[in-house]
N, C-alpha and C positions, 0 to 999 in steps of 0.2 A: 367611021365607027360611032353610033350614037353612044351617047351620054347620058345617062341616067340621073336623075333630077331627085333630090329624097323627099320621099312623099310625107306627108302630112303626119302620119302612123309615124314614122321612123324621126322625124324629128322630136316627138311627143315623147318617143323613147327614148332619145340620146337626153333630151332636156331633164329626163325623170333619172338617169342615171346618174347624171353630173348633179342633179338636187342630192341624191341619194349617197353620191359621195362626200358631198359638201357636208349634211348630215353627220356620217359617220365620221369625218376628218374632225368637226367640235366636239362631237360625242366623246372623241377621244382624248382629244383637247381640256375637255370639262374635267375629264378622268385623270389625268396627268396632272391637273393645277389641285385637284382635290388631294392626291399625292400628296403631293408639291408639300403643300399646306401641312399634311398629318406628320410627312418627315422634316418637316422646318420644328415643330412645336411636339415631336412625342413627347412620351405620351398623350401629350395634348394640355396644353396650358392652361389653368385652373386658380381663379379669385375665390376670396374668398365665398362668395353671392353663390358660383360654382362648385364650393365643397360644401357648402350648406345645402341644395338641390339634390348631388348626390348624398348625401348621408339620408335625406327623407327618402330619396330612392331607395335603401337598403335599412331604415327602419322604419319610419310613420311619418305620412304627411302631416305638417303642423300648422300650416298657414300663416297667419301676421303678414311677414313682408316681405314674403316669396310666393307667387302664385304656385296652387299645387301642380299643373299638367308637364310640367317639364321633367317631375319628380316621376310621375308615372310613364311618360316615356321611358325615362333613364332607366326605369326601375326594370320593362321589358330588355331593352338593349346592354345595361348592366348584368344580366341574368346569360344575354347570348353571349359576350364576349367582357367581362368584369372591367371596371376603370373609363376614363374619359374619351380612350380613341375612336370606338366606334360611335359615342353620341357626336363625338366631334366629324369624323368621316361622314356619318348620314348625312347632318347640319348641311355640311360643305359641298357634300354631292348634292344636294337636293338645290340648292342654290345656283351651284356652277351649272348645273344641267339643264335646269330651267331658262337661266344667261343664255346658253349655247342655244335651245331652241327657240328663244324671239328672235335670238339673234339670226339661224336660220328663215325663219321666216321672213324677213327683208329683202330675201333676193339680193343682195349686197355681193360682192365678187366677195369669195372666200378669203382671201389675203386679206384684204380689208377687214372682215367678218373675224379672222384668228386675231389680227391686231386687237381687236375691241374687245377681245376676250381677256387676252394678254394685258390691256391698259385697264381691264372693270378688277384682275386679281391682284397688278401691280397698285394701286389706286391706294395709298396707306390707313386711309380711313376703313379699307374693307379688308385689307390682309392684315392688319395689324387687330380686327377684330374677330377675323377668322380661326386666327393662331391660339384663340383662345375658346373654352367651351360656354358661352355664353348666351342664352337664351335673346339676345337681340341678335345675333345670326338664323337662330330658330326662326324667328317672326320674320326677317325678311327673304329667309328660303320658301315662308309656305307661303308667305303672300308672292312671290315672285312665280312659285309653282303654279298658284292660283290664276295668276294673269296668262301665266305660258298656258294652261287648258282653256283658259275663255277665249284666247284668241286662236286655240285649233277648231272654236266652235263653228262650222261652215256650213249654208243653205247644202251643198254638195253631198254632205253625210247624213244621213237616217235621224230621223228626229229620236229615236229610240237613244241611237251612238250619243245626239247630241247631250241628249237630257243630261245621259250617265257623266259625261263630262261636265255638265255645268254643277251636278251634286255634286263632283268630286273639286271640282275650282268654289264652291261653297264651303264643304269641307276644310279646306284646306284653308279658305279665310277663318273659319272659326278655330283653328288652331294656330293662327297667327295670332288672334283676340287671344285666347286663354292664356298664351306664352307669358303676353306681359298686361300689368293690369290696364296702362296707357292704351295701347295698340289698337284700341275698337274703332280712333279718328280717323285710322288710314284705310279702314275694310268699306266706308258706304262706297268711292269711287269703283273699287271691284265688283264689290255686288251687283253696283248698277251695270257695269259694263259686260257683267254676265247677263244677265236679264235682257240686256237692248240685244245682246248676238242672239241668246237663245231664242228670242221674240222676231229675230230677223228683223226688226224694228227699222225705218227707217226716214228721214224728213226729221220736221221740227212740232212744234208745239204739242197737241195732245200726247204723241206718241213721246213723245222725252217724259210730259209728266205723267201718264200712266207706269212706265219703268220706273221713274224715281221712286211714285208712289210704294212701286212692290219691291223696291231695294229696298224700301226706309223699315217695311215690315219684317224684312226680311233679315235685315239687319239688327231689329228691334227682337227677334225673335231669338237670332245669335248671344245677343245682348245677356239677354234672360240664359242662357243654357250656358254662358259665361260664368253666372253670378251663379247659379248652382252649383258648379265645380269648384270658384271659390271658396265656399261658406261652407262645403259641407264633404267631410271624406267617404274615398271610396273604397269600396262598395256598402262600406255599412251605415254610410249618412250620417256620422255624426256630425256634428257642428265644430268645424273649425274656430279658431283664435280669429278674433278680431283682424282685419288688418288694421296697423298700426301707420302704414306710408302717410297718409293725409293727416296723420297728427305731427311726423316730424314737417311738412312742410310747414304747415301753417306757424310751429314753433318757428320755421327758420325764415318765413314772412312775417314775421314781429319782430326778429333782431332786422331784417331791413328795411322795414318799415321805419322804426325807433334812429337809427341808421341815420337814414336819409331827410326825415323826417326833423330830427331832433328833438324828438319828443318823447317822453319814459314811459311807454307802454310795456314792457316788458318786464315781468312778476321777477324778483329778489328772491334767490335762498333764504338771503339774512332778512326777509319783509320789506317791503315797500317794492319800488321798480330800481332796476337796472338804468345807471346813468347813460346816457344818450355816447356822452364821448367814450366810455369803457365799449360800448358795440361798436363803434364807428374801428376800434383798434384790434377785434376779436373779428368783426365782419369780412370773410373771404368769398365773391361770389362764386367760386370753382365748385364747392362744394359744401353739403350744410354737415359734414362730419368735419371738416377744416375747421368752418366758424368753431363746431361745439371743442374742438381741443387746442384751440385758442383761448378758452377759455382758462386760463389756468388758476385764477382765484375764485371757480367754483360759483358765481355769482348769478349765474340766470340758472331760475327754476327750473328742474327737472319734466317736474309732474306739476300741472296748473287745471285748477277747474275752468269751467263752462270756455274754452281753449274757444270754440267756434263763435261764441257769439262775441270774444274777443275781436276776434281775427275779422269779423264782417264790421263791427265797428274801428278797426285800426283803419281798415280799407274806405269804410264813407267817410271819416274824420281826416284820413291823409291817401288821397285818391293818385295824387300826382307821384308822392314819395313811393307808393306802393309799385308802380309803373316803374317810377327809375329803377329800384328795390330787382322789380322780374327780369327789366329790359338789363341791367348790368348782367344779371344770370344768364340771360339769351345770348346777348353777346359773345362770352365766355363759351357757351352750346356750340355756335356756328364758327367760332373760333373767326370772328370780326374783331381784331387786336392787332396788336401789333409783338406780340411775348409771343411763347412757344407754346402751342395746341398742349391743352389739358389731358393726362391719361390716356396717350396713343395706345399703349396697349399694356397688356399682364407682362410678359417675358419671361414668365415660369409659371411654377405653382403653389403658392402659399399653404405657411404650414398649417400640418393636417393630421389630424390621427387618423388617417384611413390607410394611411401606409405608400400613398401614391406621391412619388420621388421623380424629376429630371432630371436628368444628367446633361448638358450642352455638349453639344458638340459643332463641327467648323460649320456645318451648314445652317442651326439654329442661331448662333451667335451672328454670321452674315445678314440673317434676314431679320431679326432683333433690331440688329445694329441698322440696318437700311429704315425701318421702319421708326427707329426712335430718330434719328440721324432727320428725319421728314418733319419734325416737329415744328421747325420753321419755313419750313416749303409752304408756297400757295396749294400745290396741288394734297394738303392734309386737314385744308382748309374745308368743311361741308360750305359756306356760304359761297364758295367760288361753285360749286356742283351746281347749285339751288341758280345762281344767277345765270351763269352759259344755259345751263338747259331750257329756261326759262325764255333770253333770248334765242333758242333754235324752234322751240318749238312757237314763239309768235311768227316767227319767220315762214314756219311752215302755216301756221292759221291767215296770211296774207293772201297765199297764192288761192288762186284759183281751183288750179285741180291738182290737187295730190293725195296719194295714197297714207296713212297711215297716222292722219290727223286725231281721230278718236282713242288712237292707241298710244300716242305722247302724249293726248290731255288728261286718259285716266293715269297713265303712269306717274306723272309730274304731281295730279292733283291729288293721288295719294298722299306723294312723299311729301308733300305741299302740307296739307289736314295732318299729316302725323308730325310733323315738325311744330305746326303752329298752336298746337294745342299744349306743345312742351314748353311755351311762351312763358305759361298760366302755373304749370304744377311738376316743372322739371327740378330736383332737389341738387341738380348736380350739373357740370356740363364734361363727363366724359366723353372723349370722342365716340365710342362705341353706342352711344343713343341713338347717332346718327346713321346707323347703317341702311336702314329701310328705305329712306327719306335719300340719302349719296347712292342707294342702289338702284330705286328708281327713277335718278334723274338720268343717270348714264343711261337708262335703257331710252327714255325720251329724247334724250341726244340721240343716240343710234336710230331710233323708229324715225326722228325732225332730218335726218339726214337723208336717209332712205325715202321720205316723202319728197325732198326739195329734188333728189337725183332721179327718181321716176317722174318726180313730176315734170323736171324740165324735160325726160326723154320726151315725154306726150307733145309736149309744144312742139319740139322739133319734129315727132310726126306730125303735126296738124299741120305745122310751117309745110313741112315739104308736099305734103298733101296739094296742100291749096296752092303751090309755085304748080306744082303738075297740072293740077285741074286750068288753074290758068293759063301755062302753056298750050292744055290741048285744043284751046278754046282759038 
């Protein structure tokens, strides 16, 4: 009886089927932990930062020290469904789904692939940020959507299909920018890596800095279409409220400066400065709301004139103290201590006249409890994410030939640029700053993995290749 052989066709189809279920197995995946999420924390967990968003949603944007577009979303999805669940479901779906499809594209055995899903939403620094409606979820769902479209960008589909994706992975980074006023450090490595796939781009020298060049415009362009959503409401352009963020830091870089320092630069209620040893005892670097209600006899000035050209001369007059001053704050960011991670999460919702109430229940209270219960855990830790990934993905820049190098160096060197610019102008270190930066590195681990395990399959064809050719010989 002969035996039939499966031809070329039919293996192309069994391969596309078992993708295709692979696909729909995380799709559903995504869908279930997005769940997960909205029934751990209904109606959906709410800071204060978060009832302030919503209420502009439902009356006027105001600006100062809430970027408006989160408001404007809100204000659409508050309209379809009223209250926090469904901004919080979109947030989390858009994020988890995006996860699931880099993660699909790895070729990875799907076991493996569910696990990574499973440890990116047990991860506390990302479920303990998810359980809450908080627009640094926003910024790293669309930047994560963003990367998940540049990298479906392929020589294989229509340059028409590709454009429309690379607009909309642009898109989506400039609502990562507008979410938070920080977030523009971590959109050049997307840009670019839209731009190199769209370009098919490929090699080294001109071709890298031609793409940079039209990232950096490009991104320059975003920039700008930023800064008018800021300053000015919509639709009728009026002119928003100052922001006000860059005056509380710089207040809160002179108590550590003066600090560290020990020197009285810091303006008195009652006239003159602020004595060095009263900030050393008021100074908390977790946060510059701690310091200001440490303050209990009312002695550092509120309101202070020419505030900036303070603050540049505190910094060329004590350059080193100004460093410890950020570096203690960083610290405290990346949760490198040895105390219990800052602000794991909300765990309710703070009161509110909008009339929006939690109730706990056994399933809320378990994943509360898991999540605060991580405060001491390495893995709640962002600098332990930043470090492994870091090591996986040199590990993968070593080899020779491996797949998926350019896509753990934009992921990492996002989360990289968005962390390290919060060095310089971060007012606080709750965990939740981190999310962008812990979300991209896990996907750089995942793609540094998936490079080192294709790359070794290749060797071992080449190896067996060449034992063959040598044997026929």
């Amino acid at each position: 009886m002969a035996v039939h052989q499966p031809t070329g066709r039919m293996l192309r189809t069994e391969h596309s089927a078992i993708r295709l279920s692979t696909t729909l197995l995380l799709g559903f995946a995504a869908l279930v932990a997005a769940c997960f999420v909205t029934a751990a924390s209904y109606p959906g967990f709410m800071s204060y930062d978060s009832m302030q968003e919503l209420l502009e949603a439902r009356t006027f944007v105001d600006g100062s020290q809430y970027p408006p577009f989160g408001s404007y979303v809100w204000r659409l999805l508050d309209w379809i469904a009223p209250g926090p669940t469904l901004m919080q479901f979109v947030q989390n779906g858009l994020l988890l789904f995006s996860v699931a499809y880099l993660l699909n594209r790895t070729r990875l055995h799907v076991g493996f692939l569910l696990a990574c899903l499973l440890a990116f939403v047990a991860a506390p620094p990302i479920l303990g940020t998810m359980l809450v409606v908080w627009k640094d979820v926003a910024v790293a769902a669309c930047y994560m959507a963003a990367l998940a479209l540049a990298v479906s960008i392929s020589r294989t589909h229509g340059r028409e299909r590709n454009l429309v994706v690379a607009a909309l992975s642009v898109f989506f980074v400039w609502c990562g920018m507008a979410y938070r006023f920080n977030a523009i450090s971590g959109a050049l490595s997307l840009i670019f890596y839209t731009v190199w796939k769209l370009r098919d781009a490929r090699g080294t020298g001109p071709r890298v800095v031609v793409s940079f060049a039209i990232a950096l415009v490009c991104t320059a362009i975003l920039c700008a279409a930023v800064w008018v959503l800021n300053n000015y409401r919509l639709p009728g352009f009026e002119r928003l409220a100052r922001n006000t963020n860059p005056d509380a830091i710089i207040a809160y870089d002179l108590i550590g400066i003066s600090a560290f320092s020990n020197q009285p630069i810091v303006p008195s209620a009652k006239g003159g400065f602020v004595s060095p040893g009263y900030l050393k005892s008021i100074y908390d670097p977790r946060h510059l709301n701690i310091t200001a209600a440490n303050d209990h006899e009312h002695l550092v000035a509120r309101s202070v004139d020419h505030m900036w050209s303070r603050w540049l001369s505190a910094i060329a007059s004590n350059p080193l103290a100004y460093l410890k001053h950020r570096a203690s704050v960083f610290r405290e960011y990346i949760s490198l201590h040895q105390h219990e991670v800052f602000y794991v999460t909300q765990g309710g919702i703070a009161p509110n006249r909008l009339g929006i109430t939690y109730t706990p229940t056994a399933l809320s209270r378990r994943v509360v409890a898991y999540v605060w219960d991580a405060r001491f855990s390495v893995f709640c830790r962002p600098w332990m994410y930043y470090v492994v990934a870091l090591a996986f993905v040199a590990a993968l820049g070593v080899r020779r030939k491996a797949p998926y190098k350019l896509e753990a160096v934009v992921a990492l060197s996002s989360g990289y640029l968005y962390f390290a610019l919060m060095f310089f102008i971060t007012p606080a270190a709750d965990l939740r700053y981190n999310l962008w930066s812990v979300s991209s590195a896990i996907i750089a681990i995942v793609f540094s993995i998936a490079g080192l395990v294709q790359g070794r399959r290749s060797e071992w064809r080449e190896e067996a290749f060449d034992s063959t050719m040598q044997a026929s010989k």
